[in-house]
N, C-alpha and C positions, 0 to 999 in steps of 0.2 A: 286755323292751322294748329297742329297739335304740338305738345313744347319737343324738343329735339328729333321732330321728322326733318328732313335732307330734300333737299330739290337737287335734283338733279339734270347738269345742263351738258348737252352734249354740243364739244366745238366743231367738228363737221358741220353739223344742224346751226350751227350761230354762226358759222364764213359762207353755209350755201346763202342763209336767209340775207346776208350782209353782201352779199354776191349779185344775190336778184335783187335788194333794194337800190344799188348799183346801178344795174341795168336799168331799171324803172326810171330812173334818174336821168341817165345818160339819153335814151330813149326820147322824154320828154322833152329836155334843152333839144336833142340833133333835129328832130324832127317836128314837134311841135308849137315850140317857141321861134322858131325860124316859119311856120304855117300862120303864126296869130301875125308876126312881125308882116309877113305879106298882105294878109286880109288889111292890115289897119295902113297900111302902105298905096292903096287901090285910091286911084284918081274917085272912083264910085262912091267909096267912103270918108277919103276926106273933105269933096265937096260936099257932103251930109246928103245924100243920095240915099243912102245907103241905113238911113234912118227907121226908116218902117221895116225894112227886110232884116236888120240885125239889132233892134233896140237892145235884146239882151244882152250885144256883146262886152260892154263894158264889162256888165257884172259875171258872163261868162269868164271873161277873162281873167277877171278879180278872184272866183273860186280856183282859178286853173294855175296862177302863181300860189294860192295857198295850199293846192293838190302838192305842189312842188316843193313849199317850207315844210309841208306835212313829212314827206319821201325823206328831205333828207335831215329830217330832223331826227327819224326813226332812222335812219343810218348809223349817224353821230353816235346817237344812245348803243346802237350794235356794236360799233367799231368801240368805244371806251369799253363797254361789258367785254369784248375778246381782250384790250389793253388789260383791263383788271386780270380777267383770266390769265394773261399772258405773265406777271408784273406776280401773281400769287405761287404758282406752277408751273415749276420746269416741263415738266412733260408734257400739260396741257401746250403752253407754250411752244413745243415741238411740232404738236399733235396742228396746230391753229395752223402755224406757218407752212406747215404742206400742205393744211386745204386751200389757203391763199395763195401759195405758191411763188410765197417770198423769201 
């Protein structure tokens, strides 16, 4: 990077992407984490029935909470970058809280 180029971040562009990481999120817990909770819930699998037809699932399941630390970990990091933005610039600050709609 060359010495005083400028990045340039646009807040629409960081409340949508913060918006859909959101829904990724929300998405997963409403429907997915309520789908793992019934599979491991099934009389099939927990008398170990269910052994050969789903071996992978522990470790599916182990990727699919860290699918889910991953989400909102990349949120967190969004939402503070808007805080900064917000906390630096009034106007950005303006600008952020009508795309959030707060």
């Amino acid at each position: 990077m060359a010495v005083g180029s400028n990045i340039t971040i646009n807040p629409e562009q960081m409340t949508d992407v913060f918006n859909q990481l959101m829904a990724i999120v929300t998405e997963l817990q409403s429907n997915a984490l309520p789908a793992i909770d019934e599979i491991a819930a099934t009389e099939f699998y927990k008398q170990g029935n269910a052994k050969d037809a789903i071996a992978a699932y522990p470790e599916a399941n182990e990727k699919f909470l860290e699918l889910m630390q991953h989400y909102n970990r990349i949120a967190t990091l969004v939402n503070d970058t808007l805080y900064q933005m917000i906390m630096t610039d009034e106007y950005l600050a303006i600008r952020i809280k009508a795309a959030l709609e707060v």
